[in-house]
C-alpha positions as CSV (number, residue, x, y, z in Angstrom):
1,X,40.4,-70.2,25.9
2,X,37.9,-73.1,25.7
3,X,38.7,-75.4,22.8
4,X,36.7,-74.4,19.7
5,X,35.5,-71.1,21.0
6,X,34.8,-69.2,18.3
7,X,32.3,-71.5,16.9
8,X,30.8,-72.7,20.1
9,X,30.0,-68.4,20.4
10,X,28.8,-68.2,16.6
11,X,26.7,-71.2,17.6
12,X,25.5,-69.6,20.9
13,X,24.4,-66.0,19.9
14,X,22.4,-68.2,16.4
15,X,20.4,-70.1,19.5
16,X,19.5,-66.5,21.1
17,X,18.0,-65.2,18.3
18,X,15.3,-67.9,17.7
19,X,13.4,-66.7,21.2
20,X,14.0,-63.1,20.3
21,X,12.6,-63.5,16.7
22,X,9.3,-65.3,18.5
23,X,10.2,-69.0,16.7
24,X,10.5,-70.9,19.9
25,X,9.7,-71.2,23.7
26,X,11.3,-72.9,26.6
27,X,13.4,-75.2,24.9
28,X,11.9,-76.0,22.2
29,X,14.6,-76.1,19.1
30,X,18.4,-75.9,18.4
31,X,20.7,-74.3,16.0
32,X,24.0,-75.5,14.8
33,X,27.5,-75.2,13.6
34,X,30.4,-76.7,11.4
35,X,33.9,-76.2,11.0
36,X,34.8,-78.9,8.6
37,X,38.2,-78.2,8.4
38,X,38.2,-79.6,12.3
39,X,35.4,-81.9,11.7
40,X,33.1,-81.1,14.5
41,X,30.0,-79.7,14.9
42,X,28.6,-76.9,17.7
43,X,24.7,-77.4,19.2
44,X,22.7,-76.5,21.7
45,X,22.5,-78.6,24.9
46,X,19.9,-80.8,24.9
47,X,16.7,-79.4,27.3
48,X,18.7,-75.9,28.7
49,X,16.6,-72.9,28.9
50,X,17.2,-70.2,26.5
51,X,18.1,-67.4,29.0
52,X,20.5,-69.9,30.9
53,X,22.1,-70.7,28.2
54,X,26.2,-69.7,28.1
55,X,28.7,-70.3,25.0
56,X,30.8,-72.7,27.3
57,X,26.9,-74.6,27.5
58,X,27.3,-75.5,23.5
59,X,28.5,-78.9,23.0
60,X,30.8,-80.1,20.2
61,X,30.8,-83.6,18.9
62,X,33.0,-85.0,16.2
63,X,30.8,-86.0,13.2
64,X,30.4,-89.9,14.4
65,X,28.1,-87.9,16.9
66,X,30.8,-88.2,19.8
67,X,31.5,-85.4,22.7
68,X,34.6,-83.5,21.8
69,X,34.2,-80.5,24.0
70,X,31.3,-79.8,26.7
71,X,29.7,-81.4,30.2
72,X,26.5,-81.8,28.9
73,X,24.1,-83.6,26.6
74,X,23.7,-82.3,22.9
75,X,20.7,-81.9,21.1
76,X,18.4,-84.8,21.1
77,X,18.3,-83.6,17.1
78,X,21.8,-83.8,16.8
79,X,22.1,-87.1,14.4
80,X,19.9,-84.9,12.0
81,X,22.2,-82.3,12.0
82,X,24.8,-84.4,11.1
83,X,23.2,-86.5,8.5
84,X,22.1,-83.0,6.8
85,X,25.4,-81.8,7.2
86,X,27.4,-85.2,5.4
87,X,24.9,-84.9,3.0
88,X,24.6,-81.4,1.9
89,X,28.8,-80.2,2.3
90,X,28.1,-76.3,1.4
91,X,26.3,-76.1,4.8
92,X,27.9,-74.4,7.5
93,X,25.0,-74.2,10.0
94,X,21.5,-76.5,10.8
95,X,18.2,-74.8,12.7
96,X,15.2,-76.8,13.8
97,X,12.2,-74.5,15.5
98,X,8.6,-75.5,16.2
99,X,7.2,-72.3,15.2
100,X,3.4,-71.8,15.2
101,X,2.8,-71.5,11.4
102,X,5.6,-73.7,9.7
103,X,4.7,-76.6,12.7
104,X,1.0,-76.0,11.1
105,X,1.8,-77.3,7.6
106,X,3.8,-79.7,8.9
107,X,0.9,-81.2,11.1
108,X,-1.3,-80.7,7.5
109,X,1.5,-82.4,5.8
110,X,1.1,-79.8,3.3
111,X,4.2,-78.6,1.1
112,X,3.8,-74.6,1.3
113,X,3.1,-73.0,-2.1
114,X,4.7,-70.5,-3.7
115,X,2.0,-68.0,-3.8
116,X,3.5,-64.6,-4.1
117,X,6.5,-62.6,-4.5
118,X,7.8,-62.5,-0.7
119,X,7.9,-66.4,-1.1
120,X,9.9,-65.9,-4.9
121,X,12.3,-63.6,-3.2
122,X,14.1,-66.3,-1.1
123,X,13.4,-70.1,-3.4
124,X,11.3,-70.9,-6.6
125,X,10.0,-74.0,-5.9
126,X,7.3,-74.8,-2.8
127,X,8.8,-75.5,0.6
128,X,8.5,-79.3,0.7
129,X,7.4,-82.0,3.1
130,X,8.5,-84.8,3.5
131,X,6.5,-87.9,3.4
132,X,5.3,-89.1,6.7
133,X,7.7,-91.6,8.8
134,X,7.0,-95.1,8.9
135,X,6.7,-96.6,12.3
136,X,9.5,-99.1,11.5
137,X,11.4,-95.9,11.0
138,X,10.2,-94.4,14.4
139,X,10.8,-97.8,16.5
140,X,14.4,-97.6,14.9
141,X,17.4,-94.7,15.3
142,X,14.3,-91.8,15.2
143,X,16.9,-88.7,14.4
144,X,18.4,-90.8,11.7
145,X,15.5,-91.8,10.0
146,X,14.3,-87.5,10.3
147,X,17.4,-86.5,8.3
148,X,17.0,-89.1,5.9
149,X,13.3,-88.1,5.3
150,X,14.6,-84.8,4.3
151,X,17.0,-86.0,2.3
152,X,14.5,-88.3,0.6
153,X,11.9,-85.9,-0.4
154,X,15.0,-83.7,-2.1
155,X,15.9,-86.8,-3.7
156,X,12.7,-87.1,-5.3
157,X,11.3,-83.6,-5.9
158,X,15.1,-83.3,-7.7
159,X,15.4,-80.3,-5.4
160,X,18.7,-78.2,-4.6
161,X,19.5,-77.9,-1.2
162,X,21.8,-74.6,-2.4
163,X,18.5,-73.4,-3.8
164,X,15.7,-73.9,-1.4
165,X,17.1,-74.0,1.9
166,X,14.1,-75.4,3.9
167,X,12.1,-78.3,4.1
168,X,8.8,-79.1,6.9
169,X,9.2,-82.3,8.5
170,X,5.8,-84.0,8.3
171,X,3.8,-83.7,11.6
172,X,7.2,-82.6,13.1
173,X,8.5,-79.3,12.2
174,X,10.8,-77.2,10.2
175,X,14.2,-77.7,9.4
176,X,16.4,-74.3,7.9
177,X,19.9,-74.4,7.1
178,X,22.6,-71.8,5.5
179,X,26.5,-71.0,4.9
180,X,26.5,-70.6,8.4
181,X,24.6,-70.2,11.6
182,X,22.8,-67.0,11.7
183,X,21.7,-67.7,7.8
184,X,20.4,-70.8,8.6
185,X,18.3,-68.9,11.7
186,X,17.8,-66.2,9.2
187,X,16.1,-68.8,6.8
188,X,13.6,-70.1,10.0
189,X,12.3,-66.5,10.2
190,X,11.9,-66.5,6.6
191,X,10.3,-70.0,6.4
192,X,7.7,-68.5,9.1
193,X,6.6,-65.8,7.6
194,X,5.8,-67.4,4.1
195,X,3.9,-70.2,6.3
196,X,2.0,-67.6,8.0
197,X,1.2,-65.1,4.9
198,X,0.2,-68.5,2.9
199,X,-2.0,-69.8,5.4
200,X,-3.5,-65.9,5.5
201,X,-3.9,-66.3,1.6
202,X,-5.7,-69.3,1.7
203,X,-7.9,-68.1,4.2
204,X,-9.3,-65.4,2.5
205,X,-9.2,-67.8,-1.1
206,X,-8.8,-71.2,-0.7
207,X,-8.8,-71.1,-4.6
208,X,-5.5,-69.0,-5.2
209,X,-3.7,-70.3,-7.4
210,X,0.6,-70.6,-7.2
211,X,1.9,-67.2,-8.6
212,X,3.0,-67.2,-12.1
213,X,6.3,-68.3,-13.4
214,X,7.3,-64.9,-14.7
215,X,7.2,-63.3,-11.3
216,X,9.0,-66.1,-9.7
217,X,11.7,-65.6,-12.3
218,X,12.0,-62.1,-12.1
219,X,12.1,-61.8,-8.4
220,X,14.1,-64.4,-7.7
221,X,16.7,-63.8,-9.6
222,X,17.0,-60.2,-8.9
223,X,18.8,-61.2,-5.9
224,X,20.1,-64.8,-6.6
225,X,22.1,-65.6,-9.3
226,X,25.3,-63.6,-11.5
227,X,22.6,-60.9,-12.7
228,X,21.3,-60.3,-9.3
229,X,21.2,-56.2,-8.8
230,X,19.3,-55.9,-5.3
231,X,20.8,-54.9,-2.3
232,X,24.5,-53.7,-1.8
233,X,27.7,-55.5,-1.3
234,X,28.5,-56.4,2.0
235,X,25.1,-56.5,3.6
């Protein structure tokens, strides 16, 4: 058995699901892992096709970013993992995609508003973005300075990383994360689609305004939250 196999697979079969959910190509994008008990972290090889990839492929580094397990390169996102993951400890996995719609408000710099009630389903608040880097920040340690952009615009829009699981990197891209892997990759998809149906919206009346408290309330706490009743246990 390969050392930390179980996680390297978990971080493996996360990464296949971002082409088969249409929220990458080629290479683009990585997801990863934790297991904090062992301190390391699980991510995609930097640059290796999709339908190459094999679990033995996933590299593990120990959180000062150093190969624990693997031949080749991590992610070139890695650092931002880690930051996120330092930072925010009831995260068990990391995505970063550059799908079409989220990318789009990220290029606009635009926070996406909460407009309806697929968006109050999964967060209250607007998916943020951050403020554009600073080209001391870019000339410097790049991944770094990404993670602590996210961080930053949390900081100051007093936001809950347990509660809104998403951010857009300014003309970059999305960031997702979860309790683990596949919720993390689960929350790209999600992220997506409210880009896309908000972008829709806007289209058809640039004047909408954010939906009403009241609806954000109701529906997102009938599945978040100690008085949640949607769904059933265990799915």
């Amino acid at each position: 058995m390969s050392p930390y196999q179980s996680l390297r697979e978990e971080v493996y079969e996360a990464n296949l699901t971002l082409p088969k959910r249409g929220l990458v190509l080629y290479t683009f994008g990585n997801v990863s892992g934790i297991d904090r008990r062992a301190g390391v972290v699980a991510i995609k090889p930097s640059g290796v096709p999709y339908e190459d990839l094999q679990p033995a492929d996933i590299v593990v580094v120990d959180l000062d970013n150093q190969i624990v397990a693997g031949k080749l390169r991590p992610s070139s996102d890695t650092l931002t993992h880690l930051l996120l993951y330092a930072h925010f400890p009831a995260v068990g996995g990391v995505c970063h995609t550059h799908s079409t719609y989220a990318v789009a408000w990220s290029q606009a710099m635009r926070a996406i508003p909460n407009l309806g009630t697929t968006h109050a389903d999964h967060l209250t608040a607007a998916v943020p973005c951050t403020e554009v880097m600073t080209d001391e920040m870019i000339r410097g340690n790049y991944e770094l300075a990404t993670g602590h952009q996210i961080l930053n615009v949390f900081r100051d829009q007093q936001l809950s990383y347990r509660e809104v699981e998403m951010v857009l990197v300014a003309c970059h891209g999305p960031f997702t994360w979860g309790k683990n892997p596949a919720k993390a990759v689960y929350n790209s998809a999600v992220l997506e689609e409210l880009a896309r149906m908000a972008q829709l919206t806007l289209s058809i009346n640039p004047a909408v305004a954010p939906i009403k408290q009241a609806l954000v309330d109701k529906h997102y706490f009938r599945k978040h939250g100690s008085n949640a009743y949607y769904g059933q246990e265990g799915y």
